[in-house]
N, CA, C and O atoms as a GROMACS GRO file, in nm:
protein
  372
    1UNK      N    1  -1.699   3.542   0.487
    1UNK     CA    2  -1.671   3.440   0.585
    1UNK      C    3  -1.623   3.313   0.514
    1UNK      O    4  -1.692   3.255   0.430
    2UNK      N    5  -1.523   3.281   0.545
    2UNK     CA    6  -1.430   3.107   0.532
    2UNK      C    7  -1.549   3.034   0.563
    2UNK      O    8  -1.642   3.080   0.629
    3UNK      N    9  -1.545   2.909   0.512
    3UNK     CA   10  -1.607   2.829   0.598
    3UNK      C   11  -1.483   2.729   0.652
    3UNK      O   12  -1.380   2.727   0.584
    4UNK      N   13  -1.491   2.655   0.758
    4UNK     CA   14  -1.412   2.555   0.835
    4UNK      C   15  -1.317   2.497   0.743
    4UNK      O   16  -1.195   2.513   0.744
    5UNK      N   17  -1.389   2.426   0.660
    5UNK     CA   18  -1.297   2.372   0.524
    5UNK      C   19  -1.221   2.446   0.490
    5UNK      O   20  -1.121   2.381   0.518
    6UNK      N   21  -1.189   2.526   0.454
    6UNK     CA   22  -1.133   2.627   0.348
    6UNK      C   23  -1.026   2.694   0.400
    6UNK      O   24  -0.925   2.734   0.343
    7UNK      N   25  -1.080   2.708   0.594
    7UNK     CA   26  -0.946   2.732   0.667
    7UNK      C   27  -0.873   2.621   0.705
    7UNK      O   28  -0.753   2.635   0.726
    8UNK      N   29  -0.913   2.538   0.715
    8UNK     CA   30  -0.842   2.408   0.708
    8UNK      C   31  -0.739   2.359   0.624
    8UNK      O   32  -0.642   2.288   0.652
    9UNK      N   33  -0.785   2.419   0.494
    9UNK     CA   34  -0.740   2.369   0.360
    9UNK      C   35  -0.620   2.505   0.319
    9UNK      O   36  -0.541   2.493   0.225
   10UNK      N   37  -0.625   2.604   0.391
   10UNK     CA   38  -0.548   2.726   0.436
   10UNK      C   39  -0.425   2.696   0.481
   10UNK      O   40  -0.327   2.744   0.423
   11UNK      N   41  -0.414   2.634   0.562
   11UNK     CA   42  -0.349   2.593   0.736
   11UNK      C   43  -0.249   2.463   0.627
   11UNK      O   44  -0.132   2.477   0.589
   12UNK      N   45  -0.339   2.348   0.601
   12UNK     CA   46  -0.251   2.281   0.553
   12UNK      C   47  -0.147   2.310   0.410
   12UNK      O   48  -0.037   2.259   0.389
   13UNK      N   49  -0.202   2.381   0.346
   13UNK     CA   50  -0.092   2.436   0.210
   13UNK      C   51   0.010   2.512   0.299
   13UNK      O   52   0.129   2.498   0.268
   14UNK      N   53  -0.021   2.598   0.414
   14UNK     CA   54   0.100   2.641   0.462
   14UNK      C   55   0.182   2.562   0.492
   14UNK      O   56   0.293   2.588   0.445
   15UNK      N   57   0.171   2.443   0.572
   15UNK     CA   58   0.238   2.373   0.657
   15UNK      C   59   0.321   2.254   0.552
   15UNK      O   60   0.432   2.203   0.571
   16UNK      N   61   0.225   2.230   0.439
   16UNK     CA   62   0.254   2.133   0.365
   16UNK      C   63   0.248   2.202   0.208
   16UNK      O   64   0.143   2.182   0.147
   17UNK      N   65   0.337   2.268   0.150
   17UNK     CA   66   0.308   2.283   0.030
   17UNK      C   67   0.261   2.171  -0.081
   17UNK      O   68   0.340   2.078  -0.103
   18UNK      N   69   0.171   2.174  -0.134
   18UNK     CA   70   0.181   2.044  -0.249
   18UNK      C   71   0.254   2.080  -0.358
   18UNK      O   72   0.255   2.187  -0.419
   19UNK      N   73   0.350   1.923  -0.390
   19UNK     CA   74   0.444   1.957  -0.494
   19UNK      C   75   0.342   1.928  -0.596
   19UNK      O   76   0.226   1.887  -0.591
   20UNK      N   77   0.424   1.964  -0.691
   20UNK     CA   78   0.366   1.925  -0.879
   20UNK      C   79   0.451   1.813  -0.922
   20UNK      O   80   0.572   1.837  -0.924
   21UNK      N   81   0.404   1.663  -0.966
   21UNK     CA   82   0.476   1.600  -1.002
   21UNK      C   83   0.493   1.590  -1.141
   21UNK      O   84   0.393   1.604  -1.211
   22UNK      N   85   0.640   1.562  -1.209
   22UNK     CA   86   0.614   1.568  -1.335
   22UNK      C   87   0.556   1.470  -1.414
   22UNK      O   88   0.466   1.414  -1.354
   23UNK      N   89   0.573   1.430  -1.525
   23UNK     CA   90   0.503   1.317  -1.617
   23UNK      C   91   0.539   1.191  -1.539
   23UNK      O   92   0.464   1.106  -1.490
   24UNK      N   93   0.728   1.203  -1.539
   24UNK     CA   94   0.802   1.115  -1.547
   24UNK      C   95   0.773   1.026  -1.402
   24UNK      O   96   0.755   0.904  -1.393
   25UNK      N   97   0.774   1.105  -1.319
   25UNK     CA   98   0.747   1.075  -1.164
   25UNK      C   99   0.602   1.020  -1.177
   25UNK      O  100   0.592   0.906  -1.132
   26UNK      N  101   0.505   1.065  -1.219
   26UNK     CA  102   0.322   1.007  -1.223
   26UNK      C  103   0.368   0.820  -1.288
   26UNK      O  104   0.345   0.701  -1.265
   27UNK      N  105   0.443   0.908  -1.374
   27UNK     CA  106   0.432   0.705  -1.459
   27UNK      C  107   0.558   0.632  -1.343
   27UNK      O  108   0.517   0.519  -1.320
   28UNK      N  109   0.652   0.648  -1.288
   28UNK     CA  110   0.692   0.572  -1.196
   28UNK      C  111   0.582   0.511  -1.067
   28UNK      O  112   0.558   0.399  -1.020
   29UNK      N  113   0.528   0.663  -1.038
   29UNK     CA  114   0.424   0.593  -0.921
   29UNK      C  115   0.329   0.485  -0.962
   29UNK      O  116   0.305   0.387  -0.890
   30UNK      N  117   0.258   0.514  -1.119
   30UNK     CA  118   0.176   0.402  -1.183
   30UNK      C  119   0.265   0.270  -1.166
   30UNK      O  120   0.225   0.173  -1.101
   31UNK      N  121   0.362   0.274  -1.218
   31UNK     CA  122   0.446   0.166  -1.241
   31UNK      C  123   0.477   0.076  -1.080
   31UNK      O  124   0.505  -0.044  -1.083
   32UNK      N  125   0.470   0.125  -0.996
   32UNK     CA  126   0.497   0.086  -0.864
   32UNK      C  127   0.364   0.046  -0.802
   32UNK      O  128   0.364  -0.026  -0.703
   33UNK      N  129   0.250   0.089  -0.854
   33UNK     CA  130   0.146   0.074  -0.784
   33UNK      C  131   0.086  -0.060  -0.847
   33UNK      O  132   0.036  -0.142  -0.770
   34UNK      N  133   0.090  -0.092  -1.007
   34UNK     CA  134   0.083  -0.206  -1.044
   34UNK      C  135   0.204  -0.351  -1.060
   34UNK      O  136   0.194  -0.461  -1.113
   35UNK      N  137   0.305  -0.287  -0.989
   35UNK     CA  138   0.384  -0.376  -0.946
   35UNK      C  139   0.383  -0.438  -0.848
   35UNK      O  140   0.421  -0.555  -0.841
   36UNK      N  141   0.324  -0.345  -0.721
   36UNK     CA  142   0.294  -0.362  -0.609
   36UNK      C  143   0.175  -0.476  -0.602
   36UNK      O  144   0.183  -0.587  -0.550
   37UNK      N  145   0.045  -0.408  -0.678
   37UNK     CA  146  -0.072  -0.476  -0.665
   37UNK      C  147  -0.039  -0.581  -0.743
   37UNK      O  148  -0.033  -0.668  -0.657
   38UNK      N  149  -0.011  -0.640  -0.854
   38UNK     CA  150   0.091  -0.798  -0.860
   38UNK      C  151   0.124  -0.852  -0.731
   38UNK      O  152   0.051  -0.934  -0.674
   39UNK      N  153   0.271  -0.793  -0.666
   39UNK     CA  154   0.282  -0.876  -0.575
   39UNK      C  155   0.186  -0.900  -0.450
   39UNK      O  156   0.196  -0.978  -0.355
   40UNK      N  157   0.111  -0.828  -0.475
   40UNK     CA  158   0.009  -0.852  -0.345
   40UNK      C  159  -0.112  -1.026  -0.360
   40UNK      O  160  -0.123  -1.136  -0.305
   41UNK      N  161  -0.196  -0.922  -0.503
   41UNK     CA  162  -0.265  -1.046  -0.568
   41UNK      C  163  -0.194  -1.188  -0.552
   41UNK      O  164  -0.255  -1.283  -0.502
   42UNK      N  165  -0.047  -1.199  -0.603
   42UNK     CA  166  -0.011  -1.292  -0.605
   42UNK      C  167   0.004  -1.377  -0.457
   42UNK      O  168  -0.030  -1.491  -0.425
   43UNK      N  169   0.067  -1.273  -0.387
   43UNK     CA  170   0.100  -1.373  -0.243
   43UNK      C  171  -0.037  -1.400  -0.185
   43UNK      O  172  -0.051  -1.496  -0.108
   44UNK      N  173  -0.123  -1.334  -0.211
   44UNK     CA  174  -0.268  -1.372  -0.152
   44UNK      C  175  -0.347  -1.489  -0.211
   44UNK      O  176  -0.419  -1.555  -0.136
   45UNK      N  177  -0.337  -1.519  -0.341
   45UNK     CA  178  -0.367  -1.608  -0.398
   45UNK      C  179  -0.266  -1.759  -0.349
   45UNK      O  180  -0.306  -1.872  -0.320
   46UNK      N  181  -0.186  -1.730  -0.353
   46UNK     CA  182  -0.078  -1.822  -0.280
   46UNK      C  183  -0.101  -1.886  -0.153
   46UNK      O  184  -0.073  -2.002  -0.120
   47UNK      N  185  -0.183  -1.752  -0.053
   47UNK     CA  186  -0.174  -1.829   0.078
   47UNK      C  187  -0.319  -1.848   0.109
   47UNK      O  188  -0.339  -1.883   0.226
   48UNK      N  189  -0.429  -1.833   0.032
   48UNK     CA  190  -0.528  -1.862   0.038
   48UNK      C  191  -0.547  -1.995  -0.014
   48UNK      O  192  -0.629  -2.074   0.034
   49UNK      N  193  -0.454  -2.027  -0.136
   49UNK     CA  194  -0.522  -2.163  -0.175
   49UNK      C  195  -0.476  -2.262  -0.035
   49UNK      O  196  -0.553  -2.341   0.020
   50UNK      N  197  -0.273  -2.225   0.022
   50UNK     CA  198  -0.271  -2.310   0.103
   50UNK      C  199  -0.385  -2.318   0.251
   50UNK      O  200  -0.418  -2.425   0.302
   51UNK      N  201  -0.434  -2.175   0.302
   51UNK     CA  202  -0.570  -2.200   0.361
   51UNK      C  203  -0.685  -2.248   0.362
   51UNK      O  204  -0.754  -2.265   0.462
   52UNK      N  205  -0.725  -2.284   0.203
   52UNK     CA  206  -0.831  -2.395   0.223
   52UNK      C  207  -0.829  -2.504   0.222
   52UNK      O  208  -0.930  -2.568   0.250
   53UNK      N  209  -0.704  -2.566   0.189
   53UNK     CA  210  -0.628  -2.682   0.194
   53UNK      C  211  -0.689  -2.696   0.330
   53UNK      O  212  -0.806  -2.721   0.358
   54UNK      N  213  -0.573  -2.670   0.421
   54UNK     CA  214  -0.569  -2.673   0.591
   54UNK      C  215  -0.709  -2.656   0.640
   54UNK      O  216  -0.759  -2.740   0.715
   55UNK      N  217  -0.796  -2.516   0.587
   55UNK     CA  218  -0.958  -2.541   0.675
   55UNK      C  219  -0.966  -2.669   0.576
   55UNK      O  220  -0.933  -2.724   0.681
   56UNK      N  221  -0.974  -2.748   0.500
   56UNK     CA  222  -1.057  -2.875   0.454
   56UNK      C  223  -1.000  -3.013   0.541
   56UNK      O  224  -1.065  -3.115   0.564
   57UNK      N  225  -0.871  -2.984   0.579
   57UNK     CA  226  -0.770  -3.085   0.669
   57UNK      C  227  -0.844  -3.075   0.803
   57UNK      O  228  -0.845  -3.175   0.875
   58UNK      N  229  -0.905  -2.969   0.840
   58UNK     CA  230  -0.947  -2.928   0.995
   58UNK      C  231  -0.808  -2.878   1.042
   58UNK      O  232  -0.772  -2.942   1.140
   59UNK      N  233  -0.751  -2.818   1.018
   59UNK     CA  234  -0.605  -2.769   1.072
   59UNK      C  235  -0.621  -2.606   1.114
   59UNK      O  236  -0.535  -2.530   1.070
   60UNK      N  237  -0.693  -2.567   1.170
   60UNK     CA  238  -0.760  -2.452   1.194
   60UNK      C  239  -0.650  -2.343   1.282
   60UNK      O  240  -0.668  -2.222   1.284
   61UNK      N  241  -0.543  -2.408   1.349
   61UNK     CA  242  -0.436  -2.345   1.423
   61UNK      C  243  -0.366  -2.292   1.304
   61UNK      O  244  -0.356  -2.170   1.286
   62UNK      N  245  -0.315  -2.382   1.219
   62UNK     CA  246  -0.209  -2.326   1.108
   62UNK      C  247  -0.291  -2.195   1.025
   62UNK      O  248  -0.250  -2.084   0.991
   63UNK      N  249  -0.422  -2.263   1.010
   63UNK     CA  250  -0.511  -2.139   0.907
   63UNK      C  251  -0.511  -2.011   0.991
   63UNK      O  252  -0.518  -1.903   0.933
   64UNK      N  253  -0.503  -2.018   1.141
   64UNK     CA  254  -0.496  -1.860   1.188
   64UNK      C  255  -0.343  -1.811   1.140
   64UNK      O  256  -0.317  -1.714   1.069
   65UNK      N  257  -0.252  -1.905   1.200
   65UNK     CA  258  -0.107  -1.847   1.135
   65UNK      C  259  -0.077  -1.809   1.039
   65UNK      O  260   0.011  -1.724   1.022
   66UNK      N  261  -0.152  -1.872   0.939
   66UNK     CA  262  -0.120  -1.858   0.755
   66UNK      C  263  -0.186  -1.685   0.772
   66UNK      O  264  -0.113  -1.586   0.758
   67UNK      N  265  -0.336  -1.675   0.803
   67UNK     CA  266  -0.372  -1.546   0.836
   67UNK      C  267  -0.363  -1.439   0.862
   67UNK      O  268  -0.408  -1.336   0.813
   68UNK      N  269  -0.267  -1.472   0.990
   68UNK     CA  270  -0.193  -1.362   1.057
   68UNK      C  271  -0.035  -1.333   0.976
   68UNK      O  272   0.031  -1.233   1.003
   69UNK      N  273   0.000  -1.416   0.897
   69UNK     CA  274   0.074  -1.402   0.839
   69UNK      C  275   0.078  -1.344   0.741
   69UNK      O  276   0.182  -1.283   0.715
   70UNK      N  277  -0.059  -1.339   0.624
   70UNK     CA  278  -0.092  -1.281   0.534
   70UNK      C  279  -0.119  -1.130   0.564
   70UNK      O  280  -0.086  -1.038   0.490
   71UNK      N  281  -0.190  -1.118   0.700
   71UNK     CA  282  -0.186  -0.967   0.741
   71UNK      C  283  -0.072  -0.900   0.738
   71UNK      O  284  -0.058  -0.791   0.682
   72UNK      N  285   0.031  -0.974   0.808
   72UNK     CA  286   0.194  -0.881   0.788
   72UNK      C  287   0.223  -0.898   0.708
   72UNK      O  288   0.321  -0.823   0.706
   73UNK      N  289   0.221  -0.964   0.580
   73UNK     CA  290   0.303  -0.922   0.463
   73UNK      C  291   0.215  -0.880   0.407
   73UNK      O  292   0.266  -0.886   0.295
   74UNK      N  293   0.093  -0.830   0.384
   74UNK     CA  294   0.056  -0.686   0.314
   74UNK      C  295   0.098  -0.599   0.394
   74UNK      O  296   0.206  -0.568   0.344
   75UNK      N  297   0.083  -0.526   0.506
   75UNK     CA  298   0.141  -0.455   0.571
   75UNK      C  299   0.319  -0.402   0.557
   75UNK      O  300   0.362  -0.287   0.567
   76UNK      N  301   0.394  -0.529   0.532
   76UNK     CA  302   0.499  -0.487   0.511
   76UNK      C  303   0.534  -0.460   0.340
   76UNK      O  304   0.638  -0.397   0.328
   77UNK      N  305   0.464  -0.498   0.202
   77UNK     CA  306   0.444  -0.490   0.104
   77UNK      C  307   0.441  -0.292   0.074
   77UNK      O  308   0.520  -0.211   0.025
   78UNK      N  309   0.265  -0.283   0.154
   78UNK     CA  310   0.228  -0.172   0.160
   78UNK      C  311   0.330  -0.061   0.206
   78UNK      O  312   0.326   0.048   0.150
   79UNK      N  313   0.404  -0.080   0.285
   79UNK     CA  314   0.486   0.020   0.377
   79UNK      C  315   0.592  -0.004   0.259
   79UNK      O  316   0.621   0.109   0.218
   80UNK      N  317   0.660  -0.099   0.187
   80UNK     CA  318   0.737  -0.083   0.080
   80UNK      C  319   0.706  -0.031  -0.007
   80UNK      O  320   0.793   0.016  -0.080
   81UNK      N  321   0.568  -0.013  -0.038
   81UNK     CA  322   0.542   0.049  -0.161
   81UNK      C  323   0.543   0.238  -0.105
   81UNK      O  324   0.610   0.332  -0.148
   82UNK      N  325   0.508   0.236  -0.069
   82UNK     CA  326   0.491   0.352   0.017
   82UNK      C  327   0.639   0.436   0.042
   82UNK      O  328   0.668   0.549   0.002
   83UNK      N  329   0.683   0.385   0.086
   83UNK     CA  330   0.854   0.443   0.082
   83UNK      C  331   0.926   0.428  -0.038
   83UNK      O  332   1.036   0.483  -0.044
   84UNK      N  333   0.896   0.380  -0.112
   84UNK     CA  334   0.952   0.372  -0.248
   84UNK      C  335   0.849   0.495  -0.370
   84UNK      O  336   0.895   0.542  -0.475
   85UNK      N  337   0.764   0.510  -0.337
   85UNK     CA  338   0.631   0.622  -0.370
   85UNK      C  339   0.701   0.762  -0.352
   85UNK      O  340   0.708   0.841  -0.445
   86UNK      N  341   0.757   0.789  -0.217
   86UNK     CA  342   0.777   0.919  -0.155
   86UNK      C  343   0.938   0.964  -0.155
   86UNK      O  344   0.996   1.068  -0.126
   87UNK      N  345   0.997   0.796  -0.215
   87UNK     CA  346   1.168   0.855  -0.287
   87UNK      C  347   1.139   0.906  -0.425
   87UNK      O  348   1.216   0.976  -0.491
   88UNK      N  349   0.996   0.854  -0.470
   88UNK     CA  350   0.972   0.907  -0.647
   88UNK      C  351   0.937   1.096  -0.597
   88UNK      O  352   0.980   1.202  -0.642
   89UNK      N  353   0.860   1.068  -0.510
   89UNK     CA  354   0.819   1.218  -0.509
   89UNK      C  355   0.899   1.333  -0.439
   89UNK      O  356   0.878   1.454  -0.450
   90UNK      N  357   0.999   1.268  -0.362
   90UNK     CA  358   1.149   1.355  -0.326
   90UNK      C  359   1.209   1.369  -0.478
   90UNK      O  360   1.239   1.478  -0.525
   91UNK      N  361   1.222   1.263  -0.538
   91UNK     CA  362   1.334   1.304  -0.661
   91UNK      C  363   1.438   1.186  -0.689
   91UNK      O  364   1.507   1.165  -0.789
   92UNK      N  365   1.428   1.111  -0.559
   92UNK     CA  366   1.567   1.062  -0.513
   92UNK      C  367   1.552   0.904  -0.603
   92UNK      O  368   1.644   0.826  -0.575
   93UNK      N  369   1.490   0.871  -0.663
   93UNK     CA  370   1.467   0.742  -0.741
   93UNK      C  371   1.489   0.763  -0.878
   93UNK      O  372   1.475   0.670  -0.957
   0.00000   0.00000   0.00000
């Protein structure tokens, strides 16, 4: 008897073969992932200092904007890194 897992884990190698990446492709993804996490650290550090500025001003409207702003650009960072990840693992980079 399978257990659940195992047919699960069945089902998806069919549907999804996993590739083998080579050396060259592993050290691009490294290379993208600490490029990435740079630009992240950085813009966060950036818009945090200007957020405590503003909470110390009492400017508490702009500090949600700065916020909500910081949410979409990781979000859009992430989704760059991410599509640039899966042209390494097509080939196409």
């Amino acid at each position: 008897m399978k257990t659940a897992y195992e047919l699960a884990m069945e089902r998806l190698s069919k549907a999804a073969p996993a590739t083998k990446l080579t050396s060259a492709q592993k050290k691009q993804l490294a290379e993208l992932d600490s490029t990435y996490a740079a630009k992240i650290a950085g813009r966060e550090i950036a818009l945090k200092d200007e957020i405590g500025k503003l909470a110390a001003a009492g400017d508490f409207e702009k500090v949600e904007t700065l916020q909500q702003q910081w949410v979409n650009e990781r979000k859009k960072l992430q989704a760059g890194l991410e599509e640039k990840k899966e042209q390494v693992r097509q080939g196409k980079r």
